[in-house]
LUMMAR-889804 format. One line per field, with one value per residue (C-alpha): residue in three letters; x, y, z. Coordinates in steps of 0.02 Angstrom, whole numbers, padded with zeros to 5 digits. Layout:
<nodes>
code = [ALA_...]
x = [X_...]
y = [Y_...]
z = [Z_...]
</nodes>
This chain:
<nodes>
code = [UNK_UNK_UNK_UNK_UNK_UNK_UNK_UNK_UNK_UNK_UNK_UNK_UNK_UNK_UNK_UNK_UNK_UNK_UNK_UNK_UNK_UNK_UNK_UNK_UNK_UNK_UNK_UNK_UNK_UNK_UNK_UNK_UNK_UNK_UNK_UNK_UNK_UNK_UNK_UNK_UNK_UNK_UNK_UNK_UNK_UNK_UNK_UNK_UNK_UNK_UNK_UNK_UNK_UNK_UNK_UNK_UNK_UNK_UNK_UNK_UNK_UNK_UNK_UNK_UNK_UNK_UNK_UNK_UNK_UNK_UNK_UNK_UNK_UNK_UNK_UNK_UNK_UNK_UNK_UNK_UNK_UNK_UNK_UNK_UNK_UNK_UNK_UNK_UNK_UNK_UNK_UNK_UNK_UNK_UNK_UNK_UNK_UNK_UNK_UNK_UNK_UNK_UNK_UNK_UNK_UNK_UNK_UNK_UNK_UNK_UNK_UNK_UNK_UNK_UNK_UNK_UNK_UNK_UNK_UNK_UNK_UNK_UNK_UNK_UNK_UNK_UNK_UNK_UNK_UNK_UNK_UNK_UNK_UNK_UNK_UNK_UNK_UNK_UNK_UNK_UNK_UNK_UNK_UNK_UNK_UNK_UNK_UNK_UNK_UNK_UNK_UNK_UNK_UNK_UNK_UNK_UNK_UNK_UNK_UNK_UNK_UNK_UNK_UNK_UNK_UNK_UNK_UNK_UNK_UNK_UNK_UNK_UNK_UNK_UNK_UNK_UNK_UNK_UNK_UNK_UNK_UNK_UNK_UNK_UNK_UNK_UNK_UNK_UNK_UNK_UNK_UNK_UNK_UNK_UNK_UNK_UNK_UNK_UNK_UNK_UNK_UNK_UNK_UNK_UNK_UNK_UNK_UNK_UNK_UNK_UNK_UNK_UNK_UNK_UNK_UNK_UNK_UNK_UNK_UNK_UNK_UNK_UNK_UNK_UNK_UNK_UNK_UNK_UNK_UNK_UNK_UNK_UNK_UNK_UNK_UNK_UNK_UNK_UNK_UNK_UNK_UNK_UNK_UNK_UNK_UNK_UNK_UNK_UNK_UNK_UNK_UNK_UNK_UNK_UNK_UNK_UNK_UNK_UNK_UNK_UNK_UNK_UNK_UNK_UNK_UNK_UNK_UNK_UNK_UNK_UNK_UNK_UNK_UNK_UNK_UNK_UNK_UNK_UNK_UNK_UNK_UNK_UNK_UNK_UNK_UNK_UNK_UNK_UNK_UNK_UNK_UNK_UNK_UNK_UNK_UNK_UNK_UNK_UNK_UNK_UNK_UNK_UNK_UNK_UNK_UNK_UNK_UNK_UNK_UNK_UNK_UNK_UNK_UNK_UNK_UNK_UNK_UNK_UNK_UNK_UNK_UNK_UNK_UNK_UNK_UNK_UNK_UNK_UNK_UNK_UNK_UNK_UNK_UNK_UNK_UNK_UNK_UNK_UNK_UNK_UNK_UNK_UNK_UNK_UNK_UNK_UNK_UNK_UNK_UNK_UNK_UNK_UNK_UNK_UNK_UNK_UNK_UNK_UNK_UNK_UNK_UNK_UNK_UNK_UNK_UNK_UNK_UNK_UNK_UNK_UNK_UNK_UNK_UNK_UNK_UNK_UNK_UNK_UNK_UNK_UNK_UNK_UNK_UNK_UNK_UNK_UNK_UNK_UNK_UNK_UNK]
x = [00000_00064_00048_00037_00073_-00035_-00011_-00182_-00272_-00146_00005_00014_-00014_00157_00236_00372_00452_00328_00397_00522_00467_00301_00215_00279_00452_00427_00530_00453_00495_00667_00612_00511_00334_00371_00493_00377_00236_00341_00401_00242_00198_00335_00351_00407_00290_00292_00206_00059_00126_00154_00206_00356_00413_00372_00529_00604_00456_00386_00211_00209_00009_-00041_-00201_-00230_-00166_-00196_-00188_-00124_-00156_00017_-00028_-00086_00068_00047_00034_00009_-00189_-00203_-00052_-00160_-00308_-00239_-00173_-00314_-00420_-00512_-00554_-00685_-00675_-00587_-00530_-00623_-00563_-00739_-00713_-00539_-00501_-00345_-00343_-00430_-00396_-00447_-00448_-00503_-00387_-00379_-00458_-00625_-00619_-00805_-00807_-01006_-00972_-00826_-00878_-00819_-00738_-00723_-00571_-00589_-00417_-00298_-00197_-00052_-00084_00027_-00086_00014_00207_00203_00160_00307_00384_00240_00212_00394_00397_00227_00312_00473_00409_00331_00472_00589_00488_00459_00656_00721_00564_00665_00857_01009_01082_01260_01367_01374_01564_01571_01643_01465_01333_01170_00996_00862_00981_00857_00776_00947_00977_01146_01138_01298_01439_01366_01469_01458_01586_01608_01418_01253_01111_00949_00796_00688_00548_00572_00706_00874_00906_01072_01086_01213_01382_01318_01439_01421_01580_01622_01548_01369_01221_01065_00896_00787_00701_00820_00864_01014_00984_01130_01302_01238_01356_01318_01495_01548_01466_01295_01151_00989_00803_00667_00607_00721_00768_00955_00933_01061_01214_01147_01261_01239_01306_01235_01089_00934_00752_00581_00644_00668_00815_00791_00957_01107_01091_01205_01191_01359_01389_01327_01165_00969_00862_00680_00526_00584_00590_00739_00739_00867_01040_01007_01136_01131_01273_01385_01267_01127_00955_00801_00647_00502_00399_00318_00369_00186_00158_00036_-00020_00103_00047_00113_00132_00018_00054_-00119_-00209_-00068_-00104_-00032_-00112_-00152_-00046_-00161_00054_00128_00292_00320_00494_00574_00515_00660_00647_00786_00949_00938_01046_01108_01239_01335_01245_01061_00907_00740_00583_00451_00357_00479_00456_00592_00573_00683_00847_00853_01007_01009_01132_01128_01100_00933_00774_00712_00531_00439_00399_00551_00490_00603_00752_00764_00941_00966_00893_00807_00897_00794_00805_00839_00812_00946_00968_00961_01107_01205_01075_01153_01328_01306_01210_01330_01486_01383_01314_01481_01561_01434_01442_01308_01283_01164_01104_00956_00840_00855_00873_00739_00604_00702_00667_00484_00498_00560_00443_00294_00355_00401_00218_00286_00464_00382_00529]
y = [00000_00192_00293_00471_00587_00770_00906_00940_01079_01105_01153_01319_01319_01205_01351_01411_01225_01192_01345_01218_01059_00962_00889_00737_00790_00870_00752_00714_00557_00489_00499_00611_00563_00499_00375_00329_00297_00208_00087_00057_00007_-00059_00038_00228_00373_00538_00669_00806_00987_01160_01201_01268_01126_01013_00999_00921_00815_00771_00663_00517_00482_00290_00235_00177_00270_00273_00451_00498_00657_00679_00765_00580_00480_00291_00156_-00016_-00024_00120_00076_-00104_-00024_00104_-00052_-00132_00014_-00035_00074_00226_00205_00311_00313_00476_00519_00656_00769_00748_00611_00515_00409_00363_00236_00324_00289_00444_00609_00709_00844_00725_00654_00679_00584_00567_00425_00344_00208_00313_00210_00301_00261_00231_00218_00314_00426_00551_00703_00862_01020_01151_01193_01163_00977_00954_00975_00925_00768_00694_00601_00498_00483_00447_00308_00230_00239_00173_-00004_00023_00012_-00093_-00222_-00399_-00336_-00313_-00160_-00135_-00147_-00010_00027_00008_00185_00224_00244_00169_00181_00073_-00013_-00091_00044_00120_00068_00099_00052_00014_00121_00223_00287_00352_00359_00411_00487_00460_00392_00371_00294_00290_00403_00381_00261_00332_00291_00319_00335_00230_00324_00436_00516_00550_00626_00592_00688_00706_00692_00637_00583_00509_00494_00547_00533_00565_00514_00444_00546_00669_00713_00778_00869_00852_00918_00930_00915_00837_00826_00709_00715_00794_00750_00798_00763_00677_00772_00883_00953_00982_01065_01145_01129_01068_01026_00954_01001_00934_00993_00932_00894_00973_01097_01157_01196_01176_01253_01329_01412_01343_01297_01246_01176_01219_01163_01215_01186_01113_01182_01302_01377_01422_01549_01508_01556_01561_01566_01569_01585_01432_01499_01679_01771_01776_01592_01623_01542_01574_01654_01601_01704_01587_01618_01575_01701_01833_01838_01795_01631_01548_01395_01323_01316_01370_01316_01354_01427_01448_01409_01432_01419_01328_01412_01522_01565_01678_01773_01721_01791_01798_01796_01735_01778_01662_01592_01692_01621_01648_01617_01564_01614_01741_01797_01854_01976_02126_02135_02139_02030_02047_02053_01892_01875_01910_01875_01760_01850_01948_02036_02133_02076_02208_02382_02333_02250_02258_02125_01983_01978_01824_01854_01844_01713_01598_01625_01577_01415_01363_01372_01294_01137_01122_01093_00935_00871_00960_01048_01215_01176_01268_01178_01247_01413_01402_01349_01494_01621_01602_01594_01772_01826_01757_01838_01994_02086_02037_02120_02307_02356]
z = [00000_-00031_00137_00127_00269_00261_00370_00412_00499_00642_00517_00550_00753_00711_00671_00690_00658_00476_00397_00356_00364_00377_00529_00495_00502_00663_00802_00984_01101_00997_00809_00719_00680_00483_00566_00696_00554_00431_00574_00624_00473_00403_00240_00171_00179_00061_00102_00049_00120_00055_-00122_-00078_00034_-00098_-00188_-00049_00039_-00134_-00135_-00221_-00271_-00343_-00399_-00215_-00053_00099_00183_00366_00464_00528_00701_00746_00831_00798_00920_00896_00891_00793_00657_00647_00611_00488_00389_00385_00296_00140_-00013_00054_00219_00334_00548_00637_00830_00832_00709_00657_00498_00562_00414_00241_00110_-00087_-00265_-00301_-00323_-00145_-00237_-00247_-00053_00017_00182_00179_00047_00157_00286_00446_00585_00755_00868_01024_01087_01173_01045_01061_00948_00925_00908_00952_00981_01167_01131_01080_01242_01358_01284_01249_01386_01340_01165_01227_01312_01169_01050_01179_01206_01013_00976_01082_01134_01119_01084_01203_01248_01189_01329_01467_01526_01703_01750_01777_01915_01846_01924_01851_01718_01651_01576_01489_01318_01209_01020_00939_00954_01070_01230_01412_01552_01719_01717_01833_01741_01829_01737_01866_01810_01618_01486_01443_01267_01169_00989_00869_00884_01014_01146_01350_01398_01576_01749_01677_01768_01682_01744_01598_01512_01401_01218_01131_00933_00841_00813_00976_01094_01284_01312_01511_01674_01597_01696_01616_01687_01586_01463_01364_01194_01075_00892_00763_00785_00919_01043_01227_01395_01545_01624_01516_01566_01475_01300_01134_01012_00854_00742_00714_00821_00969_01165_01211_01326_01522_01545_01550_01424_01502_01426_01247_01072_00942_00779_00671_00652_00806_00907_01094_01137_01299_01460_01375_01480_01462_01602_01608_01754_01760_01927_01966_01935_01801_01664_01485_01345_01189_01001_00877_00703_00641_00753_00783_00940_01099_01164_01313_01333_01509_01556_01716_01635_01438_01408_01220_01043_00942_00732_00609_00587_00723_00859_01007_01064_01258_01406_01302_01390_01349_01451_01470_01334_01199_01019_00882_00723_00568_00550_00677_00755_00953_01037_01167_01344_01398_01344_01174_01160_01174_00983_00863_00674_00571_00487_00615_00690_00857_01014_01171_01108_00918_00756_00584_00445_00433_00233_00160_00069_00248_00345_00179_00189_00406_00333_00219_00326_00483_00403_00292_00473_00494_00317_00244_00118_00103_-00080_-00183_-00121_00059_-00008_-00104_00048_00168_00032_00016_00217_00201_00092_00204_00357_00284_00356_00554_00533_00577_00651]
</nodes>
């Protein structure tokens, strides 16, 4: 069967993480949601998103498909169901279409002529960009016992203080000495090639996805999740980095999501909890508006390819957007529109011309190369946010 992953109506709460990527792409618990779906079901997904992203998550349409909504995380009862679906009919939680099996073009889907099957299970589903971080842990959990449900840990050197063993799992080539890890209250999972450098002290549950490295004295509260290739110091709580990017260094980051290839300047922080222990508001794209959250703790948002200056601070419930860059004493305001660069003393707009030449030379250090394709998707990204840069 060809499974098809669609944004659906949440996309642009999602932002500012789907201005350059779909839902699907978006990573929670260890992998990203695509990953989660296509193990699940044990074959390769494409995707319907925006135009613009569609050079690079291209949809690939056959005379039978079977359509996702990609703010739905799988489990086992609902990946079993969704592979069961036959031609017209389609899995409803209330209002919301989960799935649907076609022949017909998805300009033709009418649902009154599907067969509608309502779930009644449980279901994880990201709505809004503080799901990300408030629900890692539940998806955490399930891609741990997904991953590693009747295999053997690689070995675990003995330089290390373990709590709960049993619920720590290294894949191959992955490395941690002379480190506390306590999995008491969620799994501590390490990624192939991944590296703990010694004196750390993490309490899970914890990921750290293949080729990451947590760099020495760094002190980790669940659930928190490092991308590929991420990079990690300080002190880090309830947050999800996606890959590539960089916190290497002292200074807090709580109850936040970065992007990929991010960068976190040395002592770094940013506030989680309002002083008068109220509820956080947070900026929504789709209704320009500051939001209510229903979170006493809601720290940073933080877009692709941006980063900060050392000794930058981040009031609570701040949102950044793409390719930002963040310097100056002082707070900067608790909205800063993507191509953005200054920080509390003002902004100006960050060219594209420059926000390239930083891209290029940062993912050339990892490998990776800034080709037209990415310039392409952060160019229309520049043009869409061009009405929020009223500086």
């Amino acid at each position: 069967m060809n499974y098809i992953l669609f944004d659906g109506p949440v996309r642009n709460n999602l932002l500012p993480f789907t201005f350059t990527r779909p839902v699907a792409d978006i990573r929670i618990g260890i992998m990203t949601i695509r990953e989660k779906w296509e193990k699940y079901l044990g074959n390769t997904t494409t995707t319907i998103t925006e135009e613009y992203l569609s050079e690079k998550y291209p949809m690939v349409e056959m005379s039978e498909n079977v359509l996702i909504n990609a703010s739905f995380l799988p489990n086992p009862t609902l990946a079993t169901s969704v592979k069961k679906l036959k031609a017209n009919e389609a899995i409803f939680q209330g209002e919301e279409v989960i799935a649907f099996h076609t022949k017909d073009t998805q300009e033709e889907v009418d649902f009154s002529f599907y067969e509608q099957i309502e779930f009644e299970g449980d279901i994880l589903r990201i709505v809004n960009t503080w799901d990300i971080f408030s629900k890692n842990g539940e998806a955490l959990q399930a891609d741990f016992d997904l991953l590693t449900r009747g295999r053997k840990s690689a070995p675990i050197s003995n330089t290390n203080r373990l709590i709960h063993p049993e619920n720590i799992f290294l894949e191959e080539g992955a490395t941690v000495e002379h480190s506390i890890l306590n999995a008491t209250e969620g799994p501590i999972y390490l990624g192939k090639d991944s590296q703990v450098w010694e004196g750390n002290l993490i309490r899970g549950g914890f990921a750290l996805c293949n080729n990451g490295v947590v760099k020495m004295g760094a002190k980790i509260y669940g659930p928190t999740t490092v991308g590929p290739y991420g990079k990690v110091c300080g002190e880090i709580s309830n947050s999800v980095i996606f890959g590539y990017s960089s916190k290497g260094h002292e200074g807090y980051l709580g109850n936040a999501v970065l992007g990929e290839w991010c960068n976190i300047g040395a002592d770094s922080n940013n506030s989680n909890l309002k002083n008068n222990y109220a509820k956080v508001r947070l900026w929504n794209y789709a209704t320009e508006s500051f939001e209510q959250t229903g979170l006493q703790f809601c720290g940073l948002m933080m877009g692709d390819h941006s980063k900060t200056a050392i000794n930058t601070m981040f009031n609570t419930g701040t949102v950044i957007g793409v390719n930002c860059n963040i310097y100056v004493p002082g707070f900067p305001r608790n909205f800063v529109p993507s191509f953005s660069w200054g920080g509390a003393s003002g902004f100006s707009v960050y060219p594209t011309s420059k926000a390239f030449e930083t891209a290029k030379v940062m993912m050339a250090r990892r490998g990776v190369t800034f080709d037209e394709t990415e310039a392409r998707i952060l160019e229309h990204v520049f043009e869409l946010t061009k009405s929020w840069r009223k500086y």
